[in-house]
C-alpha positions as CSV (number, residue, x, y, z in Angstrom):
1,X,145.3,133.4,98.8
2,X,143.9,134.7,101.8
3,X,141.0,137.0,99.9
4,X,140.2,133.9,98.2
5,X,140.0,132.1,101.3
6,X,137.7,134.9,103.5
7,X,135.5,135.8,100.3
8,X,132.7,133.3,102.0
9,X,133.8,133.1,105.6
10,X,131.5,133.9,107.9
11,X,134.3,135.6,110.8
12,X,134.0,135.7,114.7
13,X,136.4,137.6,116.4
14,X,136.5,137.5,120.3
15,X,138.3,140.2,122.5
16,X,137.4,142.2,119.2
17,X,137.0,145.3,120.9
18,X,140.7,145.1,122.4
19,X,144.1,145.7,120.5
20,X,145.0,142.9,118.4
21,X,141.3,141.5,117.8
22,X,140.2,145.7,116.4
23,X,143.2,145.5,114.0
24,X,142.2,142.0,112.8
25,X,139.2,143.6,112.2
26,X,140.4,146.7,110.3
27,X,142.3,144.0,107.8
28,X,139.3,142.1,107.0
29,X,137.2,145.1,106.7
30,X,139.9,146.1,103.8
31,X,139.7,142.6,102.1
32,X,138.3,142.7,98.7
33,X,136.5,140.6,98.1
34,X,135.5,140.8,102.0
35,X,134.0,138.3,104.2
36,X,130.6,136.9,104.1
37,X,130.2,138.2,107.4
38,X,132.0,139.8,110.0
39,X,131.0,139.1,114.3
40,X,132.7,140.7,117.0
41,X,132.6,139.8,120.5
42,X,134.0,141.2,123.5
43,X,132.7,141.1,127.5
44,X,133.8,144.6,128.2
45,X,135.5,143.6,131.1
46,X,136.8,146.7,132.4
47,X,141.0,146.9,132.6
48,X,141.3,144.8,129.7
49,X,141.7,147.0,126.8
50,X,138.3,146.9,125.3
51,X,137.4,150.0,123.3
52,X,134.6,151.3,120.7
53,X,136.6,153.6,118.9
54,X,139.2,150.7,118.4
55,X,136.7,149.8,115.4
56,X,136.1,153.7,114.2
57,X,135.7,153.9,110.6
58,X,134.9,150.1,109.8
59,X,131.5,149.8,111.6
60,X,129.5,149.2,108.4
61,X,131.6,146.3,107.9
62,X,130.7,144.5,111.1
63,X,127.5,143.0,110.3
64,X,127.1,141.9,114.5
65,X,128.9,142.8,117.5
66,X,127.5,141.5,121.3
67,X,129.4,143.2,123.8
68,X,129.3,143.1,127.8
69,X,129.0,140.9,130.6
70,X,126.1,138.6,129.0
71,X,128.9,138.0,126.2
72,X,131.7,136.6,128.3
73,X,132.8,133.1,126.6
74,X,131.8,131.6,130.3
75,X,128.1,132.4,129.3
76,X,128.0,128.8,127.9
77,X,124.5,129.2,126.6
78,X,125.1,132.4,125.0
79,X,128.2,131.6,123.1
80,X,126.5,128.3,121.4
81,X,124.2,130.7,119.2
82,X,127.0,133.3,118.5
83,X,129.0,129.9,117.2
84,X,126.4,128.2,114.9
85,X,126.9,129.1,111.8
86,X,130.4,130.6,112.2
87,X,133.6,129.6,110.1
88,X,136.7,131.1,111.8
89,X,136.9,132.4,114.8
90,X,139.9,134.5,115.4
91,X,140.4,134.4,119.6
92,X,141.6,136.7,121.1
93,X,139.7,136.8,124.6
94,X,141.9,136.9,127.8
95,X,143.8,139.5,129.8
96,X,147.4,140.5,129.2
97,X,148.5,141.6,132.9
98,X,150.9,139.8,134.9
99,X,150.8,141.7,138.0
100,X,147.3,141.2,138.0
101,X,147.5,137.5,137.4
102,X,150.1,137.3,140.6
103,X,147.2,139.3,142.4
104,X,144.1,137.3,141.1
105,X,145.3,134.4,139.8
106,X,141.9,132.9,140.2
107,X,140.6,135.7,138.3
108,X,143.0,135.1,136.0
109,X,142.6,131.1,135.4
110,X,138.6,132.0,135.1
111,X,139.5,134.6,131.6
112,X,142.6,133.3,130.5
113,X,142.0,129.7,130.7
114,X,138.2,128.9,132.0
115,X,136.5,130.9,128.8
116,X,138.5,129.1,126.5
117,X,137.0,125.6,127.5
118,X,133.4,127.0,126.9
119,X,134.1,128.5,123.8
120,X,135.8,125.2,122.6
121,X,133.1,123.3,124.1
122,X,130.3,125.6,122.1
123,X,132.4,125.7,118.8
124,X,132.1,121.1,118.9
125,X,128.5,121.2,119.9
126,X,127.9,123.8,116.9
127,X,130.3,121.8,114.5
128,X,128.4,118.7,114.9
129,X,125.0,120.2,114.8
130,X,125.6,122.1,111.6
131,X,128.0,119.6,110.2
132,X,130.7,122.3,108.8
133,X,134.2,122.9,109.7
134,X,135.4,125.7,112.6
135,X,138.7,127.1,112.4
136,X,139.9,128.7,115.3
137,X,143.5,130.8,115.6
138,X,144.0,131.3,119.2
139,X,147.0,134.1,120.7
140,X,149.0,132.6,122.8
141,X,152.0,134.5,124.8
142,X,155.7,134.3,124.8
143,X,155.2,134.0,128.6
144,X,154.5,130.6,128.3
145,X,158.1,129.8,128.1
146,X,158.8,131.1,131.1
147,X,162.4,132.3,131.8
148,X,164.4,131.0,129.2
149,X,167.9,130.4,129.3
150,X,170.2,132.4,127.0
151,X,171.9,129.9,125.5
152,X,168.4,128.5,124.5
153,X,167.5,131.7,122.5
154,X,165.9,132.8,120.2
155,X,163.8,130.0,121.7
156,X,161.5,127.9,119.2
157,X,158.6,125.9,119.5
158,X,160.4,122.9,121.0
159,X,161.6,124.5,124.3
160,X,160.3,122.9,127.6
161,X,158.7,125.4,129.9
162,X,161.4,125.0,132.7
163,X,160.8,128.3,134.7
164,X,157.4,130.3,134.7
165,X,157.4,133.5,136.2
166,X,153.4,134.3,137.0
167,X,150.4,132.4,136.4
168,X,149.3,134.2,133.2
169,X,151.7,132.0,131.5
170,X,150.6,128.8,133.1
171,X,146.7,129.6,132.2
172,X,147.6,130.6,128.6
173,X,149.9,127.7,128.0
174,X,146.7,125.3,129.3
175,X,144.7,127.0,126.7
176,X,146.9,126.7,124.2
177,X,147.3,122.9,124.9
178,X,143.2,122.6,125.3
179,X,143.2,124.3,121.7
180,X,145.6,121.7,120.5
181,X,143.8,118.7,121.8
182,X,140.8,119.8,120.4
183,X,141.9,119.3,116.8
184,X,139.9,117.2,115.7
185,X,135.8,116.5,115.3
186,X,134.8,119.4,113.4
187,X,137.4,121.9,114.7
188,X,140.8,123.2,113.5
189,X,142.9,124.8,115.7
190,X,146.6,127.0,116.2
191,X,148.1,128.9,118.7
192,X,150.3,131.8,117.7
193,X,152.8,132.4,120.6
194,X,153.1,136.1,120.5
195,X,156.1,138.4,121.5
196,X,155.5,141.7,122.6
197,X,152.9,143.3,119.9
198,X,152.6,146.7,120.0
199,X,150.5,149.6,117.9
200,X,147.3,151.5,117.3
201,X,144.6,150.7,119.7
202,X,146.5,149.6,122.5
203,X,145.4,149.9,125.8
204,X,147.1,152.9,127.3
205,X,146.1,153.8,131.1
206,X,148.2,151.4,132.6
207,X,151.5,149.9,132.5
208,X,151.2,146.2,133.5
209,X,149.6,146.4,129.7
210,X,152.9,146.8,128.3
211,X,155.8,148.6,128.4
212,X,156.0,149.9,124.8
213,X,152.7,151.8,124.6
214,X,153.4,153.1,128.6
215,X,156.7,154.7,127.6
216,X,155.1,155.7,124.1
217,X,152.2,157.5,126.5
218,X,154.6,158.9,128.9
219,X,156.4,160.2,126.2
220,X,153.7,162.0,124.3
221,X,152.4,163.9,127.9
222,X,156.3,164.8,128.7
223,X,156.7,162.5,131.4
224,X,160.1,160.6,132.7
225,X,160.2,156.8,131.0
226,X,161.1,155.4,134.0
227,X,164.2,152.2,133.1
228,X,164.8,149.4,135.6
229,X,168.0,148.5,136.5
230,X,170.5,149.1,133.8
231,X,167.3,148.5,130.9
232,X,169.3,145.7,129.0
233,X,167.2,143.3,129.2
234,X,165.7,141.7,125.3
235,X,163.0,142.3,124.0
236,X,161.2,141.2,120.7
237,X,158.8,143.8,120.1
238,X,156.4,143.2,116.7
239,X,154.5,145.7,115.0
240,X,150.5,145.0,115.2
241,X,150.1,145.0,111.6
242,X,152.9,141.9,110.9
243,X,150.7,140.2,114.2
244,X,147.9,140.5,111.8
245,X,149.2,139.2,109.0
246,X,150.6,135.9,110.9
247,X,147.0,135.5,112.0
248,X,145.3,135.9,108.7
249,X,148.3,133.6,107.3
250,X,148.0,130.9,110.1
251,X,143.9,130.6,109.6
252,X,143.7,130.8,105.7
253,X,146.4,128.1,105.3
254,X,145.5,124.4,105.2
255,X,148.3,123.3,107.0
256,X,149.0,125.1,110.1
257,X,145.9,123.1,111.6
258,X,146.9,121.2,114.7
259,X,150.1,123.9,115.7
260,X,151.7,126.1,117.8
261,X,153.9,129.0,116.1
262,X,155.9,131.7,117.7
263,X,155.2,134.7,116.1
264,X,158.7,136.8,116.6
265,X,161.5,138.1,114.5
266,X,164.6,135.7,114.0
267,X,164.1,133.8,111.0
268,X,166.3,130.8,109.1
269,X,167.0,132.4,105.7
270,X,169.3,130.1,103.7
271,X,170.6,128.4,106.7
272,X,171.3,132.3,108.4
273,X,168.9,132.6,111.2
274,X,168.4,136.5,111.1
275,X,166.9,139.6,113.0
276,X,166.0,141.5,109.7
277,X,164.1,144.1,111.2
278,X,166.7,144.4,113.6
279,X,163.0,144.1,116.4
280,X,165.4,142.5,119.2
281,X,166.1,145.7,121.3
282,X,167.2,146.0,124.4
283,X,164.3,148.0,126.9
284,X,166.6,150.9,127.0
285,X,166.6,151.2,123.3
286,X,162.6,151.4,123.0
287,X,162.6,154.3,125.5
288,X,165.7,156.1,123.7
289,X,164.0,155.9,120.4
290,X,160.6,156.6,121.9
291,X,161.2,160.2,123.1
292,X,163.8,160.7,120.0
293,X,160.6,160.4,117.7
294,X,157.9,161.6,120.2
295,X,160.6,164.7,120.5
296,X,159.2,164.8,124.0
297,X,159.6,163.0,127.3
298,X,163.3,162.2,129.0
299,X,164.8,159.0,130.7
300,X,164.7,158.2,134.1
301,X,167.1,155.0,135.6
302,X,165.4,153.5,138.9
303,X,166.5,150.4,141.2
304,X,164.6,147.8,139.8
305,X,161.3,147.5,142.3
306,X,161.7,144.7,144.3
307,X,158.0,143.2,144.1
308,X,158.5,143.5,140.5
309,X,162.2,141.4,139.9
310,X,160.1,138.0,140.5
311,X,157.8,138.7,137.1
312,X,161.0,139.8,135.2
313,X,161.2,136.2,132.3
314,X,164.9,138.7,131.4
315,X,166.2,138.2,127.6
316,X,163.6,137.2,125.6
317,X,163.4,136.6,121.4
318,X,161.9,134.5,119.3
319,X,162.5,132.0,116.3
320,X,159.3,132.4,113.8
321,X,160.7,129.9,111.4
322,X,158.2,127.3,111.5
323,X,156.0,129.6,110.8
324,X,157.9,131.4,107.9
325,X,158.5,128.0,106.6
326,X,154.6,127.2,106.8
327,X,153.1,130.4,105.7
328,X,156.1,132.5,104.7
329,X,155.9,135.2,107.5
330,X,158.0,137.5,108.3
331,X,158.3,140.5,110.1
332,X,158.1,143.2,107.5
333,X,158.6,146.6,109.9
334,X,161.1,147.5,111.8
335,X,160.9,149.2,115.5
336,X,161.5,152.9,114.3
337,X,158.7,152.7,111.6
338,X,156.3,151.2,113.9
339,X,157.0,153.4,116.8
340,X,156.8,156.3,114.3
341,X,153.2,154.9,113.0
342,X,152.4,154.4,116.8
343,X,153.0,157.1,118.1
344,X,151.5,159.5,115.3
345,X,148.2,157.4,116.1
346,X,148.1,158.7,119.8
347,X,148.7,162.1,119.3
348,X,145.8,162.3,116.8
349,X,143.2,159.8,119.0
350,X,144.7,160.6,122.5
351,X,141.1,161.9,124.3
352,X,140.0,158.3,123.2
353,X,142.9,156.1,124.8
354,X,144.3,158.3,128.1
C-alpha cells in the first residue's frame, strides 16, 4: 500500500537535513517503485540537528534540496514556489530543545510555531492555484501533554493538557492545532505526537537534544552517564525506524486526515493494552544497557540540578492505539536492538556527528 501510494508523489520534506526528516528520506529513497520526486528542505539553523551526511548514500534520489537561511518556512515568498506542485509534505521543521525554549521562548514560538503558519498558509495558496490535493504529516511532541498524572498513563489522545512544563510544548501543541484546523480547502493534515525517538542521525553535541543519544555519545568516548536523582523516571523511547514507518503509515492512508496520533509503545491487543517491545524503561535502564552494549562508559548518580527539576514532565508513556487501530502500527524493535543498531552507527560515522 504505501509503494503504491508514493509511486507518483511528488515528496517535500522539511527539517530534511535533521534526524527524523533524513531517515524519512532514506525510506523513500528505498521505495520501489519510488516517488516521482523527492524535495528536501532545511534552514540550517545552526543547534538544530541539521546535517549533509544525514542523507550520505541517497543523494541521487533527491531530485532538489534548498537549504539555509533563505529557506526558512518564515520566508513566505520562498516557500509558495517550493509548495506548487508538491503532494505530501512530510514536516518536520522546528527545534527539539526545552532548555532553549525556557531561554528563548520567543525564539522558540518564531520556529516551532510561527513557520508552521507560513508553510500552511503557502501549501492553501498553492492548493487552490494548482487545484490538487496537499497532504501534510506534521511531528508533534509528547511534551504537549505536559506533566501527566500517573494514574492517567499511558496517556491517549484524549488527555487535557493540565500541566506544561516549558514553552516548547505550548508552541508545538499550537501548531498541531493550526494543522488541524486547516483540514480542509485543498489540504489534509495529521500530527503524530512523538515520544522520545532515537537513532542514526541524531544530533549529538548536546544534551538538551536528548538524553538517549547523549548517554549513547558519552558512552562511546568513555565518559560518566551522569543519572539524576535516583534515574526512575519513564520513559518511552521509539526506535527511528518504527517513527518512520508511522509517518509513511499516517500519510499514505486515507483516513488519518483530520488527526492527531501518539506515536508510542502500549498498544490494545485483544482488549490487553501491552508494552510489547518492553520500550517503557526507566532513565536508569537506558544508561545501564547503553554502556553494557557500548562496553564502554560507567554510571555516575548526581542531585538532580535544580534549574533543571522545573522542565522534568516525570513518568511518561504512551497509548498508540488509535493509531494501530487506523494504520496497524506498532512498535516492531525493542530498546536493546535499537541501541545496538545505534550505537554501531556512531562508532562508524563518529568524525561526522561529535
Amino acid at each position: 500500500m504505501v509503494e503504491e501510494y508514493f509511486k507518483d508523489k511528488n515528496v517535500l520534506i522539511t527539517g530534511g537535513l535533521g534526524f527524523i526528516g533524513s531517515n524519512i528520506a532514506h525510506r523513500l529513497a528505498r521505495l520501489k517503485p519510488s516517488p516521482k520526486k523527492i524535495t528536501i528542505v532545511d534552514s540550517c539553523i545552526k543547534g538544530l540537528g541539521a546535517n549533509v551526511f544525514n542523507i550520505k548514500g541517497i543523494e541521487h534520489a533527491i531530485e532538489e534540496m534548498y537549504l539555509g537561511q533563505n529557506c526558512d518556512l518564515r520566508n513566505t515568498s520562498k516557500i509558495e514556489r517550493l509548495v506548487s506542485g508538491i503532494d505530501c509534505i512530510f514536516n518536520l521543521a522546528g527545534s527539539v530543545s526545552h532548555s532553549g525554549s525556557e531561554e528563548d521562548p520567543e525564539c522558540d514560538r518564531a520556529i516551532n510555531y510561527d513557520s508552521h503558519q507560513s508553510l500552511i498558509k503557502a501549501c492553501k495558496l498553492a492548493a487552490k492555484e494548482t487545484n490538487r490535493q496537499i497532504k501534510i504529516v506534521f511531528a508533534g511532541t509528547r511534551d504537549q501533554y505536559g506533566k501527566v498524572p500517573k494514574d492517567k498513563l499511558p496517556v491517549d489522545e484524549s488527555q487535557i493538557v493540565l500541566e506544561t512544563t516549558d514553552p516548547q510544548g505550548i508552541h508545538k501543541y499550537m501548531a498541531e492545532l493550526f494543522h488541524l484546523h486547516n483540514n480542509k480547502q485543498g489540504l489534509e493534515t495529521v500530527s503524530l505526537r512523538l515520544t522520545n525517538i532515537y537513532g542514526p542521525r541524531q544530533q549529538m553535541v548536546d544534551p538538551s537534544r536528548g538524553f538517549v543519544p547523549w548517554y549513547i555519545r558519552q558512552a562511546i568516548d568513555n565518559k560518566p552517564l551522569e543519572i539524576w536523582g535516583n534515574g526512575k523516571f519513564l520513559r518511552d523511547i521509539v526506535f527511528v525506524d518504527d517513527a518512520v514507518s508511522a509517518f509513511m503509515l499516517a500519510m499514505s492512508s486515507p483516513i488519518t486526515s483530520g488527526k492527531a496520533y501518539n506515536v508510542g509503545s502500549f498498544i490494545r491487543y485483544d482488549a490487553i493494552l501491552e508494552d510489547k517491545c518492553n520500550n517503557v524503561v526507566h532513565v536508569s535502564d537506558v544508561a545501564n544497557m547503553v554502556v553494557d552494549i557500548a562496553e564502554r562508559g560507567f554510571i555516575e548518580y548526581k542531585e538532580y540540578p535544580e534549574n533543571k527539576k522545573l522542565l522534568e514532565p516525570g513518568d511518561f508513556c504512551a497509548n498508540a492505539t488509535k493509531l494501530y487501530n487506523d494504520v496497524g502500527w506498532h512498535p516492531k524493535i525493542g530498546p536493546k536492538e535499537g541501541l545496538r543498531r545505534t550505537i554501531d552507527f556512531y562508532r562508524k560515522n563518529k568524525v561526522y556527528y561529535w
